[in-house]
C-alpha positions in Angstrom: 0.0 0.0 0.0 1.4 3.5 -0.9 2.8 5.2 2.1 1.4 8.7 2.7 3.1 11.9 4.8 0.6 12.8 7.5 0.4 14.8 10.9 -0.4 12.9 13.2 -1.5 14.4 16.8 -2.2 13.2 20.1 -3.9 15.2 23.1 -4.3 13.6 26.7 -5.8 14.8 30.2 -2.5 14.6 32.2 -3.7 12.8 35.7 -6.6 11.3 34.5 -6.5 8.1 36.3 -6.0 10.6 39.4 -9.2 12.2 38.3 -11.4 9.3 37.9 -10.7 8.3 41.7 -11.5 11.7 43.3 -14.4 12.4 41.0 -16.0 9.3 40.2 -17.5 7.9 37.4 -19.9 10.7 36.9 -17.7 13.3 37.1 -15.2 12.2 35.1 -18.0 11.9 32.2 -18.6 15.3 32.7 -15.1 16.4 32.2 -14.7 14.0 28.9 -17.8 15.6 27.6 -16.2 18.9 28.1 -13.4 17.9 26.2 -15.0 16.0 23.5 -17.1 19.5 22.8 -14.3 21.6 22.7 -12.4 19.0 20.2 -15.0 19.0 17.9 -15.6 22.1 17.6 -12.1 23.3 16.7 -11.8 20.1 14.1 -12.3 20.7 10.5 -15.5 19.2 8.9 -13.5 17.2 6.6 -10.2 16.0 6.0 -9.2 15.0 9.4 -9.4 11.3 10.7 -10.4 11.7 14.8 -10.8 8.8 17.4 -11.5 9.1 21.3 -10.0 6.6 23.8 -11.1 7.4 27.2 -9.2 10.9 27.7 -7.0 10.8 24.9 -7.8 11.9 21.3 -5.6 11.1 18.0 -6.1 13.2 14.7 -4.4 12.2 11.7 -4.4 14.8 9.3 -3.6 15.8 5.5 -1.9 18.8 5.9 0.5 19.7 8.7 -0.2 23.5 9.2 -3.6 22.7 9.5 -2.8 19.6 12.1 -0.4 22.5 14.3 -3.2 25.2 13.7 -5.8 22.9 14.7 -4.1 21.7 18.0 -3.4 25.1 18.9 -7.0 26.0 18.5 -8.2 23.1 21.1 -5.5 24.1 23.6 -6.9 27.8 23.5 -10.4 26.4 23.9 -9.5 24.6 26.9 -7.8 27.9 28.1 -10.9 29.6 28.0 -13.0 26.6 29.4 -10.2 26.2 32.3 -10.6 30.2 33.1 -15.1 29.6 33.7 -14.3 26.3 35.1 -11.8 26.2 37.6 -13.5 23.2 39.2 -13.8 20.9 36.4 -9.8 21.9 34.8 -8.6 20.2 32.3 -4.8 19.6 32.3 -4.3 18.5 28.1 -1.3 18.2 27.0 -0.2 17.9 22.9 2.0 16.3 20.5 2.4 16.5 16.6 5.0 14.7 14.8 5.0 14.0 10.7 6.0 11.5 8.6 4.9 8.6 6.2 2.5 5.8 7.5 0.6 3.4 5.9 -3.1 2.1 6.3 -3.4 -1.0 8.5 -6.1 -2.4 9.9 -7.7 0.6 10.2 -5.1 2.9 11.6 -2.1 4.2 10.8 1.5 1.9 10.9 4.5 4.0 11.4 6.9 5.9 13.7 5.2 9.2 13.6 1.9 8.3 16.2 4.7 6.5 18.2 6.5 9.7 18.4 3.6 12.3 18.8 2.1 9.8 21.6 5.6 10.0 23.1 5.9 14.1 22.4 2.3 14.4 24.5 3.6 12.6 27.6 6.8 15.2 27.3 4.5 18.1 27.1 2.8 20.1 30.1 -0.9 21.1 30.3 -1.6 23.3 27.7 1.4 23.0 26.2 1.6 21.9 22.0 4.9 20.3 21.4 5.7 19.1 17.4 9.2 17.1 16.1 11.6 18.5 14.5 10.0 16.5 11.2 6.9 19.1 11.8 9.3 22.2 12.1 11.1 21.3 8.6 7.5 21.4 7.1 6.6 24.4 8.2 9.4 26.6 7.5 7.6 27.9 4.1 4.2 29.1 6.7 3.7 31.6 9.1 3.2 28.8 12.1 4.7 30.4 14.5 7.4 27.7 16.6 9.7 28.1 19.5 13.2 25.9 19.2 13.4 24.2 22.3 16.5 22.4 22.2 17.4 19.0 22.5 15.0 17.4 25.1 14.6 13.8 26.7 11.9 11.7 25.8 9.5 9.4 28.2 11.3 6.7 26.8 14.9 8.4 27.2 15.4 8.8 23.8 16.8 12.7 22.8 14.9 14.5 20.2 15.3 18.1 19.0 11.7 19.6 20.0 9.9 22.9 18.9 6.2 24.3 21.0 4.0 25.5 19.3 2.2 27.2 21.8 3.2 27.6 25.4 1.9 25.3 28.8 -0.7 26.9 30.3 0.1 29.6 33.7 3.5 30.9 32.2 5.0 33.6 30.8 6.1 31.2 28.0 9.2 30.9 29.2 9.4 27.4 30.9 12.0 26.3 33.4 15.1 24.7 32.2 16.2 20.9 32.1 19.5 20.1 31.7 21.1 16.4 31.0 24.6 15.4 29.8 24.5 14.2 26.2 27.8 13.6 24.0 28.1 15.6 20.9 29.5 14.2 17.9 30.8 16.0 14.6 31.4 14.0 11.5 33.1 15.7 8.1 34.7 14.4 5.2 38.8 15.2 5.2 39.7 17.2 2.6 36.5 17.4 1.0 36.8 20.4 -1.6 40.2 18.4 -3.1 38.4 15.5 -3.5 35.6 16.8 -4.8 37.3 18.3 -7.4 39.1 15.0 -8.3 36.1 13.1 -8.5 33.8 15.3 -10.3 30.3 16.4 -9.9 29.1 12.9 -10.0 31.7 10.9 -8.4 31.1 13.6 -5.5 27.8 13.4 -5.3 27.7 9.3 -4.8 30.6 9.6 -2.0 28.5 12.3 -0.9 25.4 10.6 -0.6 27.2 7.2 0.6 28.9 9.4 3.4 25.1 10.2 4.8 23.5 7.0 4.4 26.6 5.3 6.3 26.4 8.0 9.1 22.3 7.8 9.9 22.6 4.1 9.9 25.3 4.3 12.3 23.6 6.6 14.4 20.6 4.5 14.6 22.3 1.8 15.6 24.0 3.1 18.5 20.4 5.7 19.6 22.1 8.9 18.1 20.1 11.9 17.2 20.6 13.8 13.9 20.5 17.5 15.0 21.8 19.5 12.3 24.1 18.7 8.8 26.3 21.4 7.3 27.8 20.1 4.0 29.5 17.3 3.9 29.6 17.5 8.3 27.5 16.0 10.4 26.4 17.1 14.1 24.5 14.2 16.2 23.9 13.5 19.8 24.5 10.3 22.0 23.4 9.5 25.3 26.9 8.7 26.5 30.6 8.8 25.2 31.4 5.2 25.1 28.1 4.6 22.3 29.6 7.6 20.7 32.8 6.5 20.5 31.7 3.1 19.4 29.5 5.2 16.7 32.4 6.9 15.5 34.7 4.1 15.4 31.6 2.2 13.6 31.5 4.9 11.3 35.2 5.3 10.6 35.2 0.8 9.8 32.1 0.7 8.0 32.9 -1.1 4.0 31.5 1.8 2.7 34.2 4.4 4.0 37.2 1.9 3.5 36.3 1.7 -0.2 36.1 5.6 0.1 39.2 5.8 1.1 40.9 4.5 -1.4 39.9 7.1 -4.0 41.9 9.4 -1.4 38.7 10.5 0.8 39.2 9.9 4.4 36.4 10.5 7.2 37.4 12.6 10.7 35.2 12.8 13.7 35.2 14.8 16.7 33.6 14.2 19.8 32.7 16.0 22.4 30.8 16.0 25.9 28.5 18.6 27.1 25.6 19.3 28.6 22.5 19.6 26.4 19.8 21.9 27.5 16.2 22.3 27.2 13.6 24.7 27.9 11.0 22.7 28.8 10.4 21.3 32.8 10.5 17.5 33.3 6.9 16.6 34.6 5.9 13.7 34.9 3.1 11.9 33.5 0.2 10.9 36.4 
């Protein structure tokens, strides 16, 4: 089945298990209805796939400003519901992530719910948080984004995360977390001479072959892909020894050894520093 690039988004009532027990059956129904009115009125009439499980909704949608305007929508309607209702709050949280899926069963098989479900646990009530795969797609629009860093997922794993609008009771300037992380830079050793001896072509291939080699590698060991500059790469690890094992992966693989030959070598660097985020670590009830 053709794979299609979707938004997919995911909103939950942080502590709802908490809620259930202090307000019962019936009055959790009444918050959920709350909710569920607030969704659907935000939601587009067409165009948007939505399903309700107990307190968490997931939209799959067509177009990705429309997914990020949409969330942002709901999360201002449950602002304004919060403000008349102090009694009955409710503490939603959002993620939005992007990417190809295909249609199974029913739903949706890919990485991008698994990563917008995981985004959603990260966030705080109110607060819209989108991957960096979102970001990239909405650099053409007028979506307005804040670049939070690198930040740790539920799961541990580091992601580079952008909000799209801020948690709820701040000045939208959230507390820092800080964890160590090892950086590592990858670049192609003498790259402008060999590019010239090999041409536009032969550069290109080594070029390309240089990429695939370093992503693989970097999934392998749990790397992150932050940023590429050229021919360099910049990636973070959880710890030194996986980077160091990454690098020295990267450095062995068939791939370079045949590159070198043809007089292209491969340097890393590696450092280790504390990567930062701008979002509090809460969490999830």
């Amino acid at each position: 089945m053709p794979q299609m690039t979707r938004a997919h988004v995911f909103s939950d009532i942080r502590g709802y298990g908490r809620i259930v027990e202090e307000r019962g059956d019936e009055g959790s129904a009444k918050i959920l209805r709350a909710y569920a009115r607030i969704v659907h009125a935000a939601l587009p009439k067409r165009g948007v796939v939505a399903e309700q499980t107990a307190d968490t909704f997931y939209f799959v949608f067509s177009s990705v400003p429309e997914a990020v305007r949409t969330t942002v929508a709901i999360a201002d309607g449950i602002a304004r519901y919060n403000r008349t209702h102090p009694d009955l709050g409710l503490p939603v949280s959002f993620g939005i992530d992007a990417g190809q899926t295909i249609r199974h069963g029913g739903g949706h098989a890919g990485a991008a719910p698994v990563v917008a479900s995981r985004l959603t646990r990260r966030a705080l009530p109110g607060q819209v948080l989108v991957s960096e795969a979102v970001a990239a797609l909405l650099r053409t629009t007028k979506v307005p984004l804040r670049d939070l860093g690198v930040s740790r997922l539920p799961d541990g794993q580091t992601m580079h995360i952008y909000e799209a609008r801020a948690p709820d009771g701040t000045d939208g300037r959230p507390g820092l977390e800080r964890f160590l992380a090892t950086v590592l830079f990858t670049d192609i050793v003498r790259s402008t001479a060999t590019a010239t001896g090999r041409g536009e072509r032969g550069w290109k291939d080594l070029f390309e072959r240089h990429h695939q080699i370093v992503r693989e590698q970097l999934r392998r060991f749990g790397g992150m892909e932050v940023d590429t500059a050229g021919d360099g790469f910049y990636a973070t690890i959880d710890t030194p020894t996986r980077a160091v094992a990454c690098a020295q992966s990267i450095r062995s693989s068939p791939e370079r050894l045949a590159a070198s030959r043809s007089s292209s070598a491969r340097g890393s660097r590696i450092s280790a520093a504390p990567a930062r985020s701008s979002s509090r670590k809460r969490s999830r009830m």
